[in-house]
C-alpha positions as CSV (number, residue, x, y, z in Angstrom):
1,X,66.9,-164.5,-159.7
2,X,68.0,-161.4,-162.0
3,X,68.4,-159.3,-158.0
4,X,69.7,-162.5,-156.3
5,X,72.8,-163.3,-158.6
6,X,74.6,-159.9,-158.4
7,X,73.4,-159.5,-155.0
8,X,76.3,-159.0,-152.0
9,X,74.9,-160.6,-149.2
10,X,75.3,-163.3,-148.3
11,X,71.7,-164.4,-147.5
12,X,71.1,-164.3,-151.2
13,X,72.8,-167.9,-151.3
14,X,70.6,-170.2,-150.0
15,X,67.7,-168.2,-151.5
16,X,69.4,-169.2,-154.7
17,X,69.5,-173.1,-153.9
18,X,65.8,-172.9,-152.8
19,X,64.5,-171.3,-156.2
20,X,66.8,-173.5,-158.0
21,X,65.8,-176.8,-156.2
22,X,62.0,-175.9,-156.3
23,X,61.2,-173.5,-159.3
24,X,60.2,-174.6,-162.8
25,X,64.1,-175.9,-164.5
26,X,62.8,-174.8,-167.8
27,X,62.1,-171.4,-166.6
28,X,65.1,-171.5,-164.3
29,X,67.5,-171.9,-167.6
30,X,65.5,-169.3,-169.1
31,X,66.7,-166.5,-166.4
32,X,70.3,-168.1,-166.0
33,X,70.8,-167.4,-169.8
34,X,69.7,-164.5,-169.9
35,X,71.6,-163.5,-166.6
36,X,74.6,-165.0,-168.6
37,X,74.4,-163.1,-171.7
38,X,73.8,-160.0,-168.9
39,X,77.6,-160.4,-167.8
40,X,79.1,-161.0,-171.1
41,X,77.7,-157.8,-172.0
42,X,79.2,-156.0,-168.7
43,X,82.2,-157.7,-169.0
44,X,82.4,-156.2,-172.4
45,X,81.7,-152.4,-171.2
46,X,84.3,-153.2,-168.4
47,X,87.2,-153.6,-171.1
48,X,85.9,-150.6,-172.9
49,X,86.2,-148.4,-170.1
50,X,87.2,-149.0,-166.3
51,X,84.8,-149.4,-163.5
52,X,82.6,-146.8,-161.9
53,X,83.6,-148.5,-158.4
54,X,80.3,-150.6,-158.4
55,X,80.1,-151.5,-155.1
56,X,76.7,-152.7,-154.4
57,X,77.2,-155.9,-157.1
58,X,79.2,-158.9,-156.6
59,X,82.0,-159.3,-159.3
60,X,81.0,-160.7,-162.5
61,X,83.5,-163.9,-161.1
62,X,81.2,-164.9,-158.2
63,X,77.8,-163.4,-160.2
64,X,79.1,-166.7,-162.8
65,X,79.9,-169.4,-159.7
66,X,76.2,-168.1,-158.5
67,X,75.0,-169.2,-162.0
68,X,76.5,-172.3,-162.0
69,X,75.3,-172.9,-158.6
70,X,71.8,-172.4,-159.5
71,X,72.3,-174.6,-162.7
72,X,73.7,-177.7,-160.1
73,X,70.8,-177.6,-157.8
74,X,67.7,-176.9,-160.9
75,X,66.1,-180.4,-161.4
76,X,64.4,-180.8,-164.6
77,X,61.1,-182.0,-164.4
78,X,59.9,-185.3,-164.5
């Protein structure tokens, strides 16, 4: 999950929805968090100084909708 949220292709998306829908949800929270406090941090370094131009990551806008995403289709367990 950690490669598939700030990943550009667009492939990655339904390899989200599948991990989401089918992995542990307790684990699954784990990594979102932790990709979460990930993109505060960058978008803290971003106001601090100006981008390098990195093009091989999806914005931290979409990287968040991909989180949220992932949080939809996660079903806790039974």
């Amino acid at each position: 999950m950690p490669l598939l949220i700030p990943c550009p292709c667009a492939h990655a998306v339904p390899v989200i929805r599948v991990v989401s829908e089918k992995a542990n949800a307790k684990e699954i929270l784990l990594v979102l968090q932790e990709i979460l406090e990930r993109l505060r941090h960058a978008g803290e370094q971003e106001d601090e100084e100006e981008g390098d131009g990195e093009s091989e990551k999806l914005s931290p806008t979409l990287q968040l909708e991909r989180v949220v995403f992932s949080y939809a289709y996660s079903k806790p367990a039974p």
